[in-house]
Structures are given as structure tokens and as C-alpha cells.
Biopython code that builds the backbone (N, CA, C, O; Angstrom):
import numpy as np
from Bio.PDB.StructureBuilder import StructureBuilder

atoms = [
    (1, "UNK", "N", (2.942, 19.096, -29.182)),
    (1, "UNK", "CA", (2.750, 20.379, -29.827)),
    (1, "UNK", "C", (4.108, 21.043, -29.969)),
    (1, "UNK", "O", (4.949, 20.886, -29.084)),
    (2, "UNK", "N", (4.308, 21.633, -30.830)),
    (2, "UNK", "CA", (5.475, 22.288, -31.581)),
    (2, "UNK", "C", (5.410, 24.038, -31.684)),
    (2, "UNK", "O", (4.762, 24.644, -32.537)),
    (3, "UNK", "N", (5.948, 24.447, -30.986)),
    (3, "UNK", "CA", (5.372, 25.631, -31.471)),
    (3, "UNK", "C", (6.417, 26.375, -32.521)),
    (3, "UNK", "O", (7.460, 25.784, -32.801)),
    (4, "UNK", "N", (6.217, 27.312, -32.941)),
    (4, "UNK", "CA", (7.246, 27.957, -34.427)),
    (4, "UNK", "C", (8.051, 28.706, -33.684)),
    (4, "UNK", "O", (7.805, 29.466, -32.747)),
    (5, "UNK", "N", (9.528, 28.256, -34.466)),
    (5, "UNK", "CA", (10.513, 28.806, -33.733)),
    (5, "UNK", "C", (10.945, 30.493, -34.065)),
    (5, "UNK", "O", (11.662, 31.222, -33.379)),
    (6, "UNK", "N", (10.399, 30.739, -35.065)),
    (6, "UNK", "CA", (10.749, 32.443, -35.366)),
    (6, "UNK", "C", (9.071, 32.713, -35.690)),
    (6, "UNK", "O", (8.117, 31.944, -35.571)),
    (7, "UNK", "N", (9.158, 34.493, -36.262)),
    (7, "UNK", "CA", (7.222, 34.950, -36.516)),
    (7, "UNK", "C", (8.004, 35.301, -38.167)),
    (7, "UNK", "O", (7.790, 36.389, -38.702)),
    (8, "UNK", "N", (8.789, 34.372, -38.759)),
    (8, "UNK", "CA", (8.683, 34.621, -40.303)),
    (8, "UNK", "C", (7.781, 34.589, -41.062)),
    (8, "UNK", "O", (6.902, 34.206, -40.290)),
    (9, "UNK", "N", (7.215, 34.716, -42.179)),
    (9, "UNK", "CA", (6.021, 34.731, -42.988)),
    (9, "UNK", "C", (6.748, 33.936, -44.111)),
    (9, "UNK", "O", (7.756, 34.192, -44.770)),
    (10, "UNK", "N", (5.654, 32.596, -44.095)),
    (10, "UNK", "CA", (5.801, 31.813, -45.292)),
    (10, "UNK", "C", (4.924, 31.703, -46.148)),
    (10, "UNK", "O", (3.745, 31.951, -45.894)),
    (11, "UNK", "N", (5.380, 31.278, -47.415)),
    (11, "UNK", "CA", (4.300, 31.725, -48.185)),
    (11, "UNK", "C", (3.591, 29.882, -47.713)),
    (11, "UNK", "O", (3.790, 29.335, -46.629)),
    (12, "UNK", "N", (2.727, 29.241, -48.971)),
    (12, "UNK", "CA", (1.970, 27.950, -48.489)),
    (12, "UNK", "C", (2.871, 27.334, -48.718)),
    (12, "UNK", "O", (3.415, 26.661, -47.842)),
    (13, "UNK", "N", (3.242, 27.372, -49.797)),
    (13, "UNK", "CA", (4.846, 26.111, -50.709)),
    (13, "UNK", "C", (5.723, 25.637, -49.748)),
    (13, "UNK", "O", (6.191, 24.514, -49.558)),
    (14, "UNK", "N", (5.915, 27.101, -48.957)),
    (14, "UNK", "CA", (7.449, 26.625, -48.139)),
    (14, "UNK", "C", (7.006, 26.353, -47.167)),
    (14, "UNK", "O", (7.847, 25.910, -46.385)),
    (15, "UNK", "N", (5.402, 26.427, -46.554)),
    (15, "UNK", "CA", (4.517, 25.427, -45.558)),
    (15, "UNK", "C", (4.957, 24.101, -45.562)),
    (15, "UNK", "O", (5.644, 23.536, -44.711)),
    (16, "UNK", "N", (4.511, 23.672, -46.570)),
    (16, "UNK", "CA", (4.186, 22.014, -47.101)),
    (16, "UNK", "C", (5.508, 21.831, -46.880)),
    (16, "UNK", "O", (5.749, 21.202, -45.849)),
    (17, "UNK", "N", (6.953, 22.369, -47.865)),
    (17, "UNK", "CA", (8.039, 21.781, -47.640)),
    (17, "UNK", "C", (8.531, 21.649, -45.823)),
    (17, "UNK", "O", (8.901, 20.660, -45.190)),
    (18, "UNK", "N", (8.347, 23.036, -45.405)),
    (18, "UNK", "CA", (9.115, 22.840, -44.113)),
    (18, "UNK", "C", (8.328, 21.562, -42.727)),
    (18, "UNK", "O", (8.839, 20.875, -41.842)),
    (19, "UNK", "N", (7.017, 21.767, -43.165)),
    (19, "UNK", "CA", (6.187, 20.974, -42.343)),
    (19, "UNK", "C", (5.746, 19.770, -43.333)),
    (19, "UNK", "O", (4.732, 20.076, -43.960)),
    (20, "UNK", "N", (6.119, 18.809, -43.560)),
    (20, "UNK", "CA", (5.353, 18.049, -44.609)),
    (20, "UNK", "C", (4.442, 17.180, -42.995)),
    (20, "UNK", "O", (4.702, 17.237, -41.793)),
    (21, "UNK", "N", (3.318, 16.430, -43.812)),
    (21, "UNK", "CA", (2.401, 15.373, -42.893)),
    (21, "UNK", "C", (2.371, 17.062, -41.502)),
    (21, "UNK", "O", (3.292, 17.025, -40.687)),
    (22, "UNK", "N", (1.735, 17.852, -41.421)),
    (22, "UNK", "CA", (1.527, 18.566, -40.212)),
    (22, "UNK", "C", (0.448, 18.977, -40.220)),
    (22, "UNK", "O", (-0.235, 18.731, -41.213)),
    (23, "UNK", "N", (-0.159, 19.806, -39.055)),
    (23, "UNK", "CA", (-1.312, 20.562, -39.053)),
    (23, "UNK", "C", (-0.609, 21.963, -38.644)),
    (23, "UNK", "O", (0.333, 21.960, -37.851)),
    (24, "UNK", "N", (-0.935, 22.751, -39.021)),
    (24, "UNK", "CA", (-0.409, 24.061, -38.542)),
    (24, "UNK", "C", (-1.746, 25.397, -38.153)),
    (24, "UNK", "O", (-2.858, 25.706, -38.581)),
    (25, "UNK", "N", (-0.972, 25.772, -37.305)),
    (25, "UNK", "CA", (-1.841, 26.946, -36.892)),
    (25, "UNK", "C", (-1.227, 28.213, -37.161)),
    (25, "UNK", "O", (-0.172, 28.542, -36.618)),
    (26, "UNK", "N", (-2.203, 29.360, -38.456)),
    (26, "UNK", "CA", (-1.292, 30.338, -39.035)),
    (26, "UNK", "C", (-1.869, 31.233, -38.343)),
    (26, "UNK", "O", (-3.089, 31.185, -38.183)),
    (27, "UNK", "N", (-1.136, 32.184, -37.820)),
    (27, "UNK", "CA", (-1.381, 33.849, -37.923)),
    (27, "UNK", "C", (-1.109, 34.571, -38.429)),
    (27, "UNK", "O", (0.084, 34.687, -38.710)),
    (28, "UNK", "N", (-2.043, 35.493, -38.854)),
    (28, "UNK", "CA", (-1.964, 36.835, -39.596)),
    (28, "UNK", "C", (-1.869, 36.180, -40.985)),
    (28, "UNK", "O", (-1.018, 36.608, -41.764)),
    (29, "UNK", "N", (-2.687, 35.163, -41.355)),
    (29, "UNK", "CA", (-2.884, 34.773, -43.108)),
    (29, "UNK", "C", (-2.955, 36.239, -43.785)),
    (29, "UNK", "O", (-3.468, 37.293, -43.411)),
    (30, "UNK", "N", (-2.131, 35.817, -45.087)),
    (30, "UNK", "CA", (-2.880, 36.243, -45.936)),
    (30, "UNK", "C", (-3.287, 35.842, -47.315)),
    (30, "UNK", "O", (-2.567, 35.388, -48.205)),
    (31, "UNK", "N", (-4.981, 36.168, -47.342)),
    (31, "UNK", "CA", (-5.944, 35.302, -48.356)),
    (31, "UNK", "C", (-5.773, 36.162, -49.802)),
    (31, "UNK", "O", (-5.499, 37.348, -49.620)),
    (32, "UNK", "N", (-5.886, 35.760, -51.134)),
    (32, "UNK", "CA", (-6.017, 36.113, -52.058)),
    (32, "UNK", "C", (-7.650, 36.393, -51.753)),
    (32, "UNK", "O", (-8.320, 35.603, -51.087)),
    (33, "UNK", "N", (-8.308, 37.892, -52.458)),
    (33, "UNK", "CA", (-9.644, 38.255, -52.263)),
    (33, "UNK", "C", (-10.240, 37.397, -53.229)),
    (33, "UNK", "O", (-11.448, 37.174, -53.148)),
    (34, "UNK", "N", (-9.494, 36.841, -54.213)),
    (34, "UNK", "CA", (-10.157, 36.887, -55.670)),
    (34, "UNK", "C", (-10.646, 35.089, -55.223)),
    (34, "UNK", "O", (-11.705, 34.524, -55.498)),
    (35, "UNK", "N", (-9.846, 34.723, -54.719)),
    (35, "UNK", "CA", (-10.211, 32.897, -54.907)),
    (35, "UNK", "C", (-10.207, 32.551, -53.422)),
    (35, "UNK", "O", (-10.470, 31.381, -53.145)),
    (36, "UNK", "N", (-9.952, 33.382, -52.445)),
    (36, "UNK", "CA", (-10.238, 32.684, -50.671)),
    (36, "UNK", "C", (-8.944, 32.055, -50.445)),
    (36, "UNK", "O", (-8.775, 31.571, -49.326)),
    (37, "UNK", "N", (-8.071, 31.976, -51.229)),
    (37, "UNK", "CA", (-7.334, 30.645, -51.315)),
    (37, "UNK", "C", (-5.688, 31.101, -50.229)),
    (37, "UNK", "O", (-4.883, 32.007, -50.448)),
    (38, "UNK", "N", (-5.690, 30.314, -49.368)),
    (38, "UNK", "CA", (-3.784, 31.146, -48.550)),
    (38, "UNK", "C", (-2.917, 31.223, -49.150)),
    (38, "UNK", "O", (-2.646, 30.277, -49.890)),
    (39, "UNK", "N", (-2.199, 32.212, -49.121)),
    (39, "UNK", "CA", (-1.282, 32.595, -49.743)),
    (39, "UNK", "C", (0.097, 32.118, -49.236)),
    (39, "UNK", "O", (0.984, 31.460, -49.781)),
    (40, "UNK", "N", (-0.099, 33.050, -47.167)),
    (40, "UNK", "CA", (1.025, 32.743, -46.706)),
    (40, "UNK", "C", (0.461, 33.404, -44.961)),
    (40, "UNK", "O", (-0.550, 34.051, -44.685)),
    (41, "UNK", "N", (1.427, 32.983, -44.181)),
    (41, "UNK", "CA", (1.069, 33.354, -42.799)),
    (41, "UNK", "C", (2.472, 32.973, -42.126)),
    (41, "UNK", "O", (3.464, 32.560, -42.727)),
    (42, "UNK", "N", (2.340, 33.207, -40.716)),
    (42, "UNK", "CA", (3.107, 32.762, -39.871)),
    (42, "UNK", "C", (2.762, 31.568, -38.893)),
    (42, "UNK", "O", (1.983, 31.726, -37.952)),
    (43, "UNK", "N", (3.306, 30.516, -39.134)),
    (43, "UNK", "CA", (3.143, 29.360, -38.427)),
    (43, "UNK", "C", (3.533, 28.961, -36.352)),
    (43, "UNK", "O", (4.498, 28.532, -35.718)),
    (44, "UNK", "N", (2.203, 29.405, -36.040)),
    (44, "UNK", "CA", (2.319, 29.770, -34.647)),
    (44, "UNK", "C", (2.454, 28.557, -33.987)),
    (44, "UNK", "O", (2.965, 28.488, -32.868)),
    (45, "UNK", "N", (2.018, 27.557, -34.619)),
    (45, "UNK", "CA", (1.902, 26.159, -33.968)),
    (45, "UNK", "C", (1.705, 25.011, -35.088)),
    (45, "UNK", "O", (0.732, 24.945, -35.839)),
    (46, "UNK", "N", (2.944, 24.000, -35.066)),
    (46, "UNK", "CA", (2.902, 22.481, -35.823)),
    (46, "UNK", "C", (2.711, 20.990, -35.111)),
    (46, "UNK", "O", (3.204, 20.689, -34.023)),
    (47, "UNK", "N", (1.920, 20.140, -35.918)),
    (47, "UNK", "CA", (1.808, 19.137, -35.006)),
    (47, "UNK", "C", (1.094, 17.937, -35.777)),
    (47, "UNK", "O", (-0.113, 18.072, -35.974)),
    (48, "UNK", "N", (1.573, 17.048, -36.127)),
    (48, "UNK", "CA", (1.194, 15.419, -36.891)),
    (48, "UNK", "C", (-0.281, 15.435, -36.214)),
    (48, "UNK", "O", (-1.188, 15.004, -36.927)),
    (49, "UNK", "N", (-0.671, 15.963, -34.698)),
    (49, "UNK", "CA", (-2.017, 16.194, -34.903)),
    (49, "UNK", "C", (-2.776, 16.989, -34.536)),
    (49, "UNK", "O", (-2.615, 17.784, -33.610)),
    (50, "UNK", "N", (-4.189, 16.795, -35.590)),
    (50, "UNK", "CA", (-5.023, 18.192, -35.670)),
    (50, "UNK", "C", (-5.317, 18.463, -34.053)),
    (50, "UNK", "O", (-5.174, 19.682, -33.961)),
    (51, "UNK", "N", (-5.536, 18.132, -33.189)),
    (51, "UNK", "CA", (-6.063, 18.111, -31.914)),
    (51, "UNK", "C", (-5.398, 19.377, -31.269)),
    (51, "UNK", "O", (-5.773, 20.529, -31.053)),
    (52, "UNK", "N", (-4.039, 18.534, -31.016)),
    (52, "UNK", "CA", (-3.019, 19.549, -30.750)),
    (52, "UNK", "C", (-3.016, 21.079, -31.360)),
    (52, "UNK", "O", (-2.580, 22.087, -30.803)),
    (53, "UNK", "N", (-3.491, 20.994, -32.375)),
    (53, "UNK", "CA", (-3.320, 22.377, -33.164)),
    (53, "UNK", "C", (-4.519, 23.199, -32.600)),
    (53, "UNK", "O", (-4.382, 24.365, -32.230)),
    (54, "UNK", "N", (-5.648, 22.555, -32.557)),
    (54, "UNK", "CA", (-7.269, 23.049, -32.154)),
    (54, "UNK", "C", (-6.872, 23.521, -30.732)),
    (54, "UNK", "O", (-6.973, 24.645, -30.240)),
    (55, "UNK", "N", (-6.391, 22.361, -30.194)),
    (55, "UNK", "CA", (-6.364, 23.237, -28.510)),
    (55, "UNK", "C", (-5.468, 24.611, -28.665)),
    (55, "UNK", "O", (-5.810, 25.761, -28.388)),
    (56, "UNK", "N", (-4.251, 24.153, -29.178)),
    (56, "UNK", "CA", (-3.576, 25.766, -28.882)),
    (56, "UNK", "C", (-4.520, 26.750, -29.484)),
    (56, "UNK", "O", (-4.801, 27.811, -28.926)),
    (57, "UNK", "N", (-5.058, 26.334, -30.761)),
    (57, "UNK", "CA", (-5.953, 28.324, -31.161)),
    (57, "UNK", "C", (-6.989, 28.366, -30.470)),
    (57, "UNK", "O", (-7.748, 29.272, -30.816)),
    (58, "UNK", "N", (-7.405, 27.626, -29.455)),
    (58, "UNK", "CA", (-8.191, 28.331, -28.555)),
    (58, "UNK", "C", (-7.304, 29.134, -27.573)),
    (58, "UNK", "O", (-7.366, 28.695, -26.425)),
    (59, "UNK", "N", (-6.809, 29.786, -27.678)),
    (59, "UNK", "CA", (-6.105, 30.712, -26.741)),
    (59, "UNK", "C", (-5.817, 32.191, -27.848)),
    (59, "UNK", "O", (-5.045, 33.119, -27.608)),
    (60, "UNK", "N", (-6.638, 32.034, -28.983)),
    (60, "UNK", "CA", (-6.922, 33.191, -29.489)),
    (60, "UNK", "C", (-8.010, 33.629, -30.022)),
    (60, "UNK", "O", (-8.989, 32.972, -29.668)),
    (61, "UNK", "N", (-8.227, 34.461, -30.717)),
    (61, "UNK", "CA", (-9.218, 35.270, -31.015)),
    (61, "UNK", "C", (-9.138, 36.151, -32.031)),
    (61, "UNK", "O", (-8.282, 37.031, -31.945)),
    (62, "UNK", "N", (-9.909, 36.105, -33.065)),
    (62, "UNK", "CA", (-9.513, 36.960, -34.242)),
    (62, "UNK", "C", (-9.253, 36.551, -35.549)),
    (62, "UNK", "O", (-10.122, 35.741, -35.871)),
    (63, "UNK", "N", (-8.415, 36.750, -36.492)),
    (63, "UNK", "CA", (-8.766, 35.903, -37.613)),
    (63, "UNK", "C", (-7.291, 35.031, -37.778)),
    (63, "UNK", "O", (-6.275, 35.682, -37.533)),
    (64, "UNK", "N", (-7.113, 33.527, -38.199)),
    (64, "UNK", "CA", (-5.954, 32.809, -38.379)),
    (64, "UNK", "C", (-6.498, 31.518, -39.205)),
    (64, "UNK", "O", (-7.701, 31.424, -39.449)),
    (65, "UNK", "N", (-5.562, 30.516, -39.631)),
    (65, "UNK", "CA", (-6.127, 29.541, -40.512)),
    (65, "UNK", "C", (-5.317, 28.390, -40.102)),
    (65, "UNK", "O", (-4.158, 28.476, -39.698)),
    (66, "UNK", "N", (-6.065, 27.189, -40.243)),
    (66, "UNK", "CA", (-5.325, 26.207, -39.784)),
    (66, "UNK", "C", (-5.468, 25.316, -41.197)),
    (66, "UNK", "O", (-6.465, 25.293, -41.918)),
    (67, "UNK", "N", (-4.026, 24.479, -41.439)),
    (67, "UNK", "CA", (-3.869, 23.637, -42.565)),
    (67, "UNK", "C", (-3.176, 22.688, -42.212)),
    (67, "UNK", "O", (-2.254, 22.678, -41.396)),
    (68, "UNK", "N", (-3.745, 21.588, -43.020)),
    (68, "UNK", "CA", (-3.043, 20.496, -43.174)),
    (68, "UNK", "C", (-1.689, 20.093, -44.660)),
    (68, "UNK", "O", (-2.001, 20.215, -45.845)),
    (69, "UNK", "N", (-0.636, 19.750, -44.316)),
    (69, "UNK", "CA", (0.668, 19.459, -45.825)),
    (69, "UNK", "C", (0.228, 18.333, -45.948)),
    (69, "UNK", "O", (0.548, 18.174, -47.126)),
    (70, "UNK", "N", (-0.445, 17.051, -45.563)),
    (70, "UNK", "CA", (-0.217, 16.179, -45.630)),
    (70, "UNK", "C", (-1.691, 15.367, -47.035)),
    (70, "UNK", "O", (-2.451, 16.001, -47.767)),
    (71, "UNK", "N", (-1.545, 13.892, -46.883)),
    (71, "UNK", "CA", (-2.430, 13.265, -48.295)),
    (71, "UNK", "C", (-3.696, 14.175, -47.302)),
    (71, "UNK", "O", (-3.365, 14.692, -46.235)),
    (72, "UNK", "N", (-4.905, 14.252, -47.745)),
    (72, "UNK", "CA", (-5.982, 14.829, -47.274)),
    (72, "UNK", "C", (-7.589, 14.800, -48.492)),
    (72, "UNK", "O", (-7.585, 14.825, -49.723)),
    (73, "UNK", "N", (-8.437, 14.757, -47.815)),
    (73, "UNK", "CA", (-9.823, 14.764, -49.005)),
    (73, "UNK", "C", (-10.105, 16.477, -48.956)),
    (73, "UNK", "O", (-11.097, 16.930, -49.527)),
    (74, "UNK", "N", (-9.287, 17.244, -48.334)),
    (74, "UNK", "CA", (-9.828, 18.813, -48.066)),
    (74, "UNK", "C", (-8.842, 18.903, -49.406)),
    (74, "UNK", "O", (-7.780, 18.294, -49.538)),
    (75, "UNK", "N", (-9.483, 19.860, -50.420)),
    (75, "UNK", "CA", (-8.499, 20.168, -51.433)),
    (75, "UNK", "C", (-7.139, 21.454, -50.931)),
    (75, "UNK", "O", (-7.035, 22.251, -49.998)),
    (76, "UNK", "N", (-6.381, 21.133, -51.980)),
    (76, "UNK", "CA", (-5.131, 21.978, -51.400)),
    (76, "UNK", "C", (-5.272, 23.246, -50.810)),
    (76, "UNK", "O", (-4.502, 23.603, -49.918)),
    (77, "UNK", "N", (-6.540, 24.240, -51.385)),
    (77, "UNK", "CA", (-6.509, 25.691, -51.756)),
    (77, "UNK", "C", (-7.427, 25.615, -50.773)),
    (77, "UNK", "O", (-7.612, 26.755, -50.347)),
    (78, "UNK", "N", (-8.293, 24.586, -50.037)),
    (78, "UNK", "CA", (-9.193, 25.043, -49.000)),
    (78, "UNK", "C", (-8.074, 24.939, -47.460)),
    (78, "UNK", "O", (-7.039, 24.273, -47.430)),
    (79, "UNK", "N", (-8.685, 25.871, -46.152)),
    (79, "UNK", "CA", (-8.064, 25.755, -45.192)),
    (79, "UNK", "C", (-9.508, 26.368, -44.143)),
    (79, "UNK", "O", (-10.675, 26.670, -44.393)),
    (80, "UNK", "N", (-8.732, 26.337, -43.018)),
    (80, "UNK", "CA", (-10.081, 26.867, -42.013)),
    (80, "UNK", "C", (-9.822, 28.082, -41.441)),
    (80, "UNK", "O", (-8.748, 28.213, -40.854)),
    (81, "UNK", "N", (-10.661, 29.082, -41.500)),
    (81, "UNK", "CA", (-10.344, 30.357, -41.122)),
    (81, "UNK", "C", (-10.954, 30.501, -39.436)),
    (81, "UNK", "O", (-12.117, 30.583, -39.042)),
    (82, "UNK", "N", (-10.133, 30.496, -38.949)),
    (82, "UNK", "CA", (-10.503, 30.813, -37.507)),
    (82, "UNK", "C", (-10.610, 32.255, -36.470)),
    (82, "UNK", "O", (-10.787, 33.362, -36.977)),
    (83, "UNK", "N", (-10.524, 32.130, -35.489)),
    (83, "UNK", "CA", (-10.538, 33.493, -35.390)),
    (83, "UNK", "C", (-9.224, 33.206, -34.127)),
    (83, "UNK", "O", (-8.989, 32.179, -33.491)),
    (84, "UNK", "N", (-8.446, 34.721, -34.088)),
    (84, "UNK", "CA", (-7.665, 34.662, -33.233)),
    (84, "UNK", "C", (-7.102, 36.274, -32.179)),
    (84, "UNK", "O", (-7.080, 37.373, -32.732)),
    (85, "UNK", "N", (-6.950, 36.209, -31.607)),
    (85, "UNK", "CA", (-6.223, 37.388, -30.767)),
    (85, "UNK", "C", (-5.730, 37.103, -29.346)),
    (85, "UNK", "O", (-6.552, 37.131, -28.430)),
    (86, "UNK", "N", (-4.645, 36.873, -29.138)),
    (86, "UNK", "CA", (-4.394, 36.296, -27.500)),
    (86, "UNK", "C", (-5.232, 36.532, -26.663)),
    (86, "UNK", "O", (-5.321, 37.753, -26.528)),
    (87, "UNK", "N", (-5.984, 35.935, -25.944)),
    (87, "UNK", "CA", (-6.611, 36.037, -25.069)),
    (87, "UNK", "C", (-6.261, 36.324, -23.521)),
    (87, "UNK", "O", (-5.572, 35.458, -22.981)),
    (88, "UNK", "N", (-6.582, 37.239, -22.874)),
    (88, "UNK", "CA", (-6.470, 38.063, -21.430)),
    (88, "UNK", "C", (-6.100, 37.010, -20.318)),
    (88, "UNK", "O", (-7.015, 36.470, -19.695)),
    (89, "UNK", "N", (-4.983, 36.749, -20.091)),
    (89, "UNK", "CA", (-4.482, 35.177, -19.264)),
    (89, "UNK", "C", (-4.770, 36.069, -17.701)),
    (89, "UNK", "O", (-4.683, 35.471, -16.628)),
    (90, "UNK", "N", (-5.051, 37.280, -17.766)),
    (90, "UNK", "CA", (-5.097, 37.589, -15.983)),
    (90, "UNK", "C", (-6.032, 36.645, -15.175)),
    (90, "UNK", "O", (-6.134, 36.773, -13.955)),
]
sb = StructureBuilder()
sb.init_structure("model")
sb.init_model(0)
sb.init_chain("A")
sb.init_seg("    ")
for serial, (resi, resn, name, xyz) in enumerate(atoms, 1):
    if name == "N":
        sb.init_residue(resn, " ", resi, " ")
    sb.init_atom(name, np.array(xyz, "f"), 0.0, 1.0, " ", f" {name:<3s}", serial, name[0])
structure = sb.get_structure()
């Protein structure tokens, strides 16, 4: 697991380029209303696999999206909206 080295906001484009073949875990997406489709987020977590990515967003809560850059049968414009908010480690 990889986690993102700054909280920059990328749009999807410069997703795919900076992460090509990854799974990423975004926070704070943001969706176009009109088509569902991501726009851009901050990449909290990268990783060749989905697993890796699933375990880390369980440690949040609230809303975030996880995507794949790589060949895939999920079309480009679909992603998974999850939920996220750090969760209370006391």
C-alpha cells in the first residue's frame, strides 16, 4: 500500500497519468451532478491492488471513490462511491 504523498486535488486525467495500472482511494471527490461521472479528488491511497485499497477505506467513513487507471470491463466514467470519515482510533 502506497499512500499519497501530498492532499493535492487531481483532476481524473492526471489520475490515470500519475498512477497508470493502480487502484486508488479518493477523498473528497468531486462528481459532475449532471452524469455521476469523477471529475477529480485527492488520492489518499495507491496500489496495483484493489485489496489493498479496500482495506485502507475501511478506516473511513463518509463519502470517497475508489478507481481503477488500468485495462478494466468497469467503463472509464464509472467508479465506486464509498463512504468515508476517519474513524475514532481511541
Amino acid at each position: 500500500m502506497t499512500a499519497a504523498m501530498n492532499n493535492k486535488r487531481l483532476t481524473v486525467t492526471e489520475m490515470f497519468e500519475k498512477y497508470p495500472d493502480q487502484w486508488l482511494f479518493i477523498i473528497k471527490p468531486e462528481i459532475c451532478k449532471n452524469t455521476s461521472q469523477l471529475l477529480s479528488g485527492i488520492v489518499q491511497v495507491h496500489s496495483p491492488t484493489r485489496n489493498i485499497v479496500h482495506k485502507a477505506s475501511k478506516k473511513f467513513v463518509g463519502g470517497a471513490a475508489i478507481k481503477f487507471t488500468g485495462d478494466s470491463s468497469i467503463p472509464e466514467d464509472k467508479h465506486t462511491l464509498i463512504s468515508y470519515r476517519l474513524k475514532n482510533t481511541e
